[in-house]
N, C-alpha and C positions, 0 to 999 in steps of 0.2 A: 905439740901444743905449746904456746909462747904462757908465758912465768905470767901475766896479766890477764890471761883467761883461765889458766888454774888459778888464780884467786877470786874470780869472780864466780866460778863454778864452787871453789870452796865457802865463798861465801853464802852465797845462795842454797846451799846446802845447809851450813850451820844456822841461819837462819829461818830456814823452811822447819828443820825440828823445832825451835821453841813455840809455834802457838801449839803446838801436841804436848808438850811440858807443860804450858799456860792453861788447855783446855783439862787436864786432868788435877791439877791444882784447884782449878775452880772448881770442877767434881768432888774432891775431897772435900773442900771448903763448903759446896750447897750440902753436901752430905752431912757434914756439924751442922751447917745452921738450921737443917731442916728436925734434925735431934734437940739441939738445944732450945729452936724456937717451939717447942711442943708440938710439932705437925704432926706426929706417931702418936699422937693422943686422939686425932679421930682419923688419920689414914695410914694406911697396911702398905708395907714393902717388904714384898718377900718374905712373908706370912707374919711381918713382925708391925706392930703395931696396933690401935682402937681401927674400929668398921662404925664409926660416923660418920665419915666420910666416903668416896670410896678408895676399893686399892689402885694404888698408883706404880702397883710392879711393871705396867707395862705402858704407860703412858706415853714412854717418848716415844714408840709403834702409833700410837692412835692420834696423839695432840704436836702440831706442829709447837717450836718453839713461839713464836708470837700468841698462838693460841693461852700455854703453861704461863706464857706471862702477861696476858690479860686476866688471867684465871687469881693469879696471885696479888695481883694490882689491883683488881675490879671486884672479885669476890663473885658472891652469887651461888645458887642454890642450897641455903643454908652456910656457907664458909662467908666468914669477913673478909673485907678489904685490908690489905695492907701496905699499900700507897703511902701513906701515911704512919707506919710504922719502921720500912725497912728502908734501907738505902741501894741508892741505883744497885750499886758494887754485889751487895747481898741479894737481891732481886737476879742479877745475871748468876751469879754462883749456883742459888737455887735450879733457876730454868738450866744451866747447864747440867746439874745432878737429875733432874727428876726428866730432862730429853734424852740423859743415856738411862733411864731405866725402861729396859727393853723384851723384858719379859714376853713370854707368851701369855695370853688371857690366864688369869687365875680363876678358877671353878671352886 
């Protein structure tokens, strides 16, 4: 193997890791903002949270990502909109944290 194809193979490598860095980042980050923005005040994750809403332990099983984020943007069945409250950035972090929660149905 010629010194310009292990670099390209190295490269491609170090850069294929970081959106797995990026996507778990944003997980941690939708997971504050979903704490801080009071969503555990009417929805349950992983038995922790209000049941005004419902649980969302397993949501990213049921709700495609486009779905979670029409859901958060448009509102609807009793939940507000908030299109108007969060930004792009905050909106992707969220649908990132609430598409990895993958629970099995909660009874």
């Amino acid at each position: 193997m010629n010194l310009s194809r292990f670099g390209l193979i190295l490269i491609f490598a170090a850069t294929s890791f970081f959106p797995a860095l990026a996507s778990a980042a944003d997980k941690s980050h939708g997971a504050a903002l979903f704490a801080d923005n009071g969503c555990q005040h009417c929805h349950t994750i992983r038995k922790n949270g209000g049941n005004k809403g419902p649980d969302l332990s397993g949501v990213g099983r049921s709700r495609s990502k486009d779905q979670i984020r029409a859901q958060i943007l448009q509102g609807g069945h009793e939940m507000p909109a908030f299109a108007d409250i969060l930004k792009e950035s905050e909106v992707n972090d969220l649908v990132a944290y609430l598409h990895s929660c993958r629970d099995k149905n909660q009874k």
